[in-house]
C-alpha positions as CSV (number, residue, x, y, z in Angstrom):
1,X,45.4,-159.3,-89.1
2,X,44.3,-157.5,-91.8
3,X,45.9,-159.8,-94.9
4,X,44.4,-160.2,-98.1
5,X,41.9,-163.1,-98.2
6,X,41.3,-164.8,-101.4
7,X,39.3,-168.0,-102.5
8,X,41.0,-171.9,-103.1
9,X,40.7,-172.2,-106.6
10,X,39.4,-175.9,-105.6
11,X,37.6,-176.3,-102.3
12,X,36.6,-172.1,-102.9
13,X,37.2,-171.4,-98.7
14,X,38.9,-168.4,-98.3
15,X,42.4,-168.6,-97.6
16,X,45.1,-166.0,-97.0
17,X,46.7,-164.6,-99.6
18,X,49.8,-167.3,-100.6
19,X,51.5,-168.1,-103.7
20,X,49.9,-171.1,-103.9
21,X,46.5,-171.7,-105.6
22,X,44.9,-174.1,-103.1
23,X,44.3,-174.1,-99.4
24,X,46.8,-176.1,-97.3
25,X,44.0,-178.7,-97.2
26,X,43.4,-178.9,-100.3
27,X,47.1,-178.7,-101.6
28,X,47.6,-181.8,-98.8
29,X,44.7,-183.5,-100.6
30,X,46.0,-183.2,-103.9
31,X,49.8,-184.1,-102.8
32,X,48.3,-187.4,-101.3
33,X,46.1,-188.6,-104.5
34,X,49.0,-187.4,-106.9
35,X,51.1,-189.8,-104.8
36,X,48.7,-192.9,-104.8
37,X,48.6,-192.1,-108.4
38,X,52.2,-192.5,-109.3
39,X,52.0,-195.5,-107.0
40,X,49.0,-197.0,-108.7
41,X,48.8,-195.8,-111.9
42,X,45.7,-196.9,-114.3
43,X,43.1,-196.6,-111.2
44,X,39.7,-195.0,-112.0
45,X,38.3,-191.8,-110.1
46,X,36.4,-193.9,-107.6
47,X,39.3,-196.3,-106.8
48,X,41.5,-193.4,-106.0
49,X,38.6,-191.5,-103.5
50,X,38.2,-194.6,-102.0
51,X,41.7,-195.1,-101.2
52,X,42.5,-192.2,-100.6
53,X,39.4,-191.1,-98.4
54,X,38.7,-188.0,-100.7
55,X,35.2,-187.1,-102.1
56,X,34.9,-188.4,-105.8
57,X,33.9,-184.6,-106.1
58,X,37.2,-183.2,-104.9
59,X,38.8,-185.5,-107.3
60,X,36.6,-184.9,-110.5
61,X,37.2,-180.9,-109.9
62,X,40.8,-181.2,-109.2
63,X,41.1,-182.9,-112.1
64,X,39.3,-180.0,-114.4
65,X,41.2,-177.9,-112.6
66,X,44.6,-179.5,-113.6
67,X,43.3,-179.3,-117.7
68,X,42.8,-175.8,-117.0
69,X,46.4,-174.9,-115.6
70,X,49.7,-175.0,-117.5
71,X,52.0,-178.1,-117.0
72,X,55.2,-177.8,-115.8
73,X,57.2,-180.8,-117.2
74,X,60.8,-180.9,-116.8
């Protein structure tokens, strides 16, 4: 089709050009362990990529990620 194809800030796949900076799997991913977090709150790394079924890698780089980006708190 021709679109613009950038990189996931995260997973680095390409993805087409959206406003968002992550890959539909990737913003799924981070949707579910943001979630378990408010659910469970206090729960290491591992705990949560155990439960949730995502790499302890996905986690620790979404997490850097997150420090790197501004926060939006309303």
């Amino acid at each position: 089709m021709g679109g613009i194809v950038r990189n996931c800030r995260l997973c680095k796949e390409p993805m087409e050009s959206s406003p968002f900076i992550m890959c539909p799997t990737c913003l799924r991913d981070s949707e579910l362990i943001r979630s378990f977090v408010q659910k469970t709150p206090h729960v290491t790394l591992e705990e949560i990529s155990e439960s949730t079924n995502i790499s302890l890698e996905k986690i620790e780089n979404m997490a850097t990620l997150g420090q790197k980006l501004p926060l939006n708190l309303k």
